[in-house]
N, C-alpha and C positions, 0 to 999 in steps of 0.2 A: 785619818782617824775620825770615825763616827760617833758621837758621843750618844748616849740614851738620854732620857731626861734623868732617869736616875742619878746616872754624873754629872751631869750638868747643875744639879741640884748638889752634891757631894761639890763641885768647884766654891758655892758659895761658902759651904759651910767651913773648906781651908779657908777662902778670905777673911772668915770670922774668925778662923782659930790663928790665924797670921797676923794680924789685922794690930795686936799689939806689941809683938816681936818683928819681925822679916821687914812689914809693911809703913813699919816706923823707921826703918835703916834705911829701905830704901824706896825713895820716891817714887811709887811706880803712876804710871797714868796711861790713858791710851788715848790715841789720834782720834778727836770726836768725831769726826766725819765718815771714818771708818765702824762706826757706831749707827748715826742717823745725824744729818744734817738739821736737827733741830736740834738745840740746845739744851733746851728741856728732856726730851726723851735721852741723849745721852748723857746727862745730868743722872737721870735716875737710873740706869744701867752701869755706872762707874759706884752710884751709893749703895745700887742691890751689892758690888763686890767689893765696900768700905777702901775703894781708892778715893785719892783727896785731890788727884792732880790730873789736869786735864793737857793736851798739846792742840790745839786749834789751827783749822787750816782752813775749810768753807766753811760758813752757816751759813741755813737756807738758802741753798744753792747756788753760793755765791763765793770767789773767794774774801777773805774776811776784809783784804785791803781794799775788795771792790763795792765794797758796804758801807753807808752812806754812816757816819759816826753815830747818828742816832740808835741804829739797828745795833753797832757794835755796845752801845750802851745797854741796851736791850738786855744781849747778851751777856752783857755785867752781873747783870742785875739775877739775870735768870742760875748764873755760876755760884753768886754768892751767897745765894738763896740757901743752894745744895752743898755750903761750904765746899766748892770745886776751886783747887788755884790756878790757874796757868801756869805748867813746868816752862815752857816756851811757844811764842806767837811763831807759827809758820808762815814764810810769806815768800815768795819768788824773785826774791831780790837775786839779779845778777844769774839767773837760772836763764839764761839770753844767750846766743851767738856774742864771742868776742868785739863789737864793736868797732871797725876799722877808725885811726886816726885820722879821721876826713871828717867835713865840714858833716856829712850825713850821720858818720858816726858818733860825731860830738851832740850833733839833735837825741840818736839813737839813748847814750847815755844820760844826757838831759833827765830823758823819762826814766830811765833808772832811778835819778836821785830822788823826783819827785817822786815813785814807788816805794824808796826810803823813807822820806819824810811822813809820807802818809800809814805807814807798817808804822813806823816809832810813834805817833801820835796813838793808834790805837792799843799799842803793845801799854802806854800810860794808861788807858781807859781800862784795860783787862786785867791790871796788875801786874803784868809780864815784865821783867827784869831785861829780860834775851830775847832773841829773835833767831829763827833760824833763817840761814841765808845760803848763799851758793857761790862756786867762782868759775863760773860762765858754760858752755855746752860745746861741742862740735857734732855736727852732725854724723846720723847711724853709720856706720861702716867705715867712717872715715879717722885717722890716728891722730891724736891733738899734736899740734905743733910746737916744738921745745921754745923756738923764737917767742912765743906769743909767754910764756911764765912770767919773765920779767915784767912787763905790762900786767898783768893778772895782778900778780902780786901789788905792784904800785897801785891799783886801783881798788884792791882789798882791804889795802892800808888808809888809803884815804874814806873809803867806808868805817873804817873801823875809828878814827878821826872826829869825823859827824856824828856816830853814833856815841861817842863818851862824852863828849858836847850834853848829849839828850841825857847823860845816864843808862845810857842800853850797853848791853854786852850783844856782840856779834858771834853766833856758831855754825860756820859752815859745815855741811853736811856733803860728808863725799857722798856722789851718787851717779847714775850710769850716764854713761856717753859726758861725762863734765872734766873739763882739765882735772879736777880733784877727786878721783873716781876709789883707790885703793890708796890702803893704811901706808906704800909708801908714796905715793901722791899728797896725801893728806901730812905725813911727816915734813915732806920738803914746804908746805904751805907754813905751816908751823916753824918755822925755822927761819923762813923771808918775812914772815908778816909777826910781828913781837909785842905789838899791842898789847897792853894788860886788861885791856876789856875784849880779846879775840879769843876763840878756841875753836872748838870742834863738834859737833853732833857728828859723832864714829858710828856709823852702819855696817857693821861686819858683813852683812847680808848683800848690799850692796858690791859692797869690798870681793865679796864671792865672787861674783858677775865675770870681775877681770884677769880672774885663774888664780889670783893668789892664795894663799890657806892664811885667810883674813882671822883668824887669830886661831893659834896664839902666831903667826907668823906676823898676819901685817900690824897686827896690837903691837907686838912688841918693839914694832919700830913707833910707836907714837910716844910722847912724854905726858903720861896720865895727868899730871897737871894741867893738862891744856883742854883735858875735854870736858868738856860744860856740859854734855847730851848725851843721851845715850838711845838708837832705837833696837829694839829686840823685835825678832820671828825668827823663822825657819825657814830651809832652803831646799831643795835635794834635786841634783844633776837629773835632766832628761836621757830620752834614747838615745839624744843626738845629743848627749853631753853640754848642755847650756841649763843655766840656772833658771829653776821657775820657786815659786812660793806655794809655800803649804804652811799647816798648821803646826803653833810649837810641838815639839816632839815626835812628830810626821817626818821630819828633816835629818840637816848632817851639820846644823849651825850647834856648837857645842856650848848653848847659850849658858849651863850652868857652871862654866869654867873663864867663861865670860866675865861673865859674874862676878865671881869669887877673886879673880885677878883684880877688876877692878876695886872690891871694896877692900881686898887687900893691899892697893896704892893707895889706899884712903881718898878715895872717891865720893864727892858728898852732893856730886849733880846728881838730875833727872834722869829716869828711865819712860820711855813709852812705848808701847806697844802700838807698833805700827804695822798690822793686819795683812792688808794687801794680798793675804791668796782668797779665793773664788771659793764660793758655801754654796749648792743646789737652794738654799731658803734665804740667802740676802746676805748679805756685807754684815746687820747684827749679829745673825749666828757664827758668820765666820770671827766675828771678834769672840762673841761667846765661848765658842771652840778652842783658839788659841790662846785665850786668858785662864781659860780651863788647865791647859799644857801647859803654858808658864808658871802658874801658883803652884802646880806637882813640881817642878824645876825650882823656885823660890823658897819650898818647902825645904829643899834639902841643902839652901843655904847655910 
């Protein structure tokens, strides 16, 4: 989908005509980085389209846990300016190889916790409540091991533990190649890990990847109470039948059924637009694009 500036121009003018219906029901915001890794520039790209909420992952080219506290105050400063809030701080907690329980592996995790500790301190600086998190990887080609769950889960738990300590809620976000990849991966996480401060950032898109018909199939195995997040885009199968991204509405993710399911369990988390397919003029326009295709999809909420 090629937009003219004409449309691109007609995208804002739904964000203004949504802006006190649709965009007040539902939270939406986009991944800043997928914007411009300054905070300021995509400060003022989410207020040309009168969104309020931001999901943060780098600033200046950095990830945001790898930023010295000062910078992330910066960043405060620069959000709160442009009345932006944090729907959720993205951080790579636990987005790591499982660990082995050996003396190496117990170092390995060590820095996990301290990647913790240091994600929740800044999630207080940003006003972030949540944090999105992970429950661990295996590498490309290879099938996650059922043995290794039970360990998974005990180590999610105790994440989830530390983090109510601090007041943060924890949402892990199924996503590819991760033990917790599809809605029912994510259901059985949901089930072992009970925390009242745990849930879910649901990536249907993601969810794609692993053949399932991520909703309404793999949705309907999750218990909507538990998801704290939400990321929207669009998908659509290659020659060679594998999932790649495109722009909302370009795709086969049936994000405005999505949608409507969710706010129909009375769903009262965050939505973000998480970009992620490839624009000929730069990652802006590709949000531009995409945000374009979602507010036509949000319209007819």
């Amino acid at each position: 989908m090629n937009y003219t500036r004409r449309q691109l121009l007609m995208a804002t003018a739904i964000a203004s005509r949504l802006s006190a219906m649709e965009l007040s029901k539902l939270k939406l915001g986009v991944t800043t980085d997928e914007i411009d890794e300054d905070p300021a520039v995509a400060s003022k790209f989410l207020r040309e389209f009168n969104l309020n909420y931001a999901e943060v992952r780098n600033i200046w080219g950095k990830y945001n846990t790898a930023q010295p506290i000062e910078r992330v105050k910066e960043a405060h400063a620069i959000f709160e300016e442009n009345k932006i809030k944090l729907s959720i701080l993205g951080t790579g907690f636990f987005k790591v190889p499982l660990p082995p329980d050996t003396a190496e592996g117990r170092v390995a995790l060590d820095k996990q916790w301290e990647l913790l500790d240091g994600a929740m301190e800044r999630a207080k600086i940003l006003g972030a409540d949540k944090m999105r998190v992970f429950a661990f990887t295996f590498k490309n080609g290879e099938k996650p091991e059922k043995s290794a769950y039970p360990r998974i889960y005990e180590l999610v738990t105790e994440a989830a533990r530390r983090a109510k300590a601090k007041g943060i809620r924890l949402a892990v976000e199924n996503v590819g190649s991760s033990y917790v990849w599809s809605g029912a991966d994510s259901a059985d996480l949901l089930k072992a890990v009970k925390a009242d401060n745990f849930g879910l950032t649901w990536d249907p898109n993601n969810a794609a990847e692993t053949g399932e018909q991520s909703f309404p199939d793999g949705y309907k195995k999750l218990d909507p109470a538990r998801i704290m997040h939400v990321h929207l885009r669009d998908y659509k199968h290659n020659a060679a039948g594998k999932v790649e991204w495109t722009a909302v509405g370009d795709g086969e993710m049936d994000n405005l059924g999505q949608i409507r399911a969710l706010l129909k369990a009375g769903f009262k988390g965050t939505f973000t637009l998480e970009t992620h397919y490839k624009h000929p003029q730069g990652k802006a326009m590709a949000s531009r694009t995409s945000l374009t295709g979602l507010l036509k999809v949000i319209e007819k909420v």
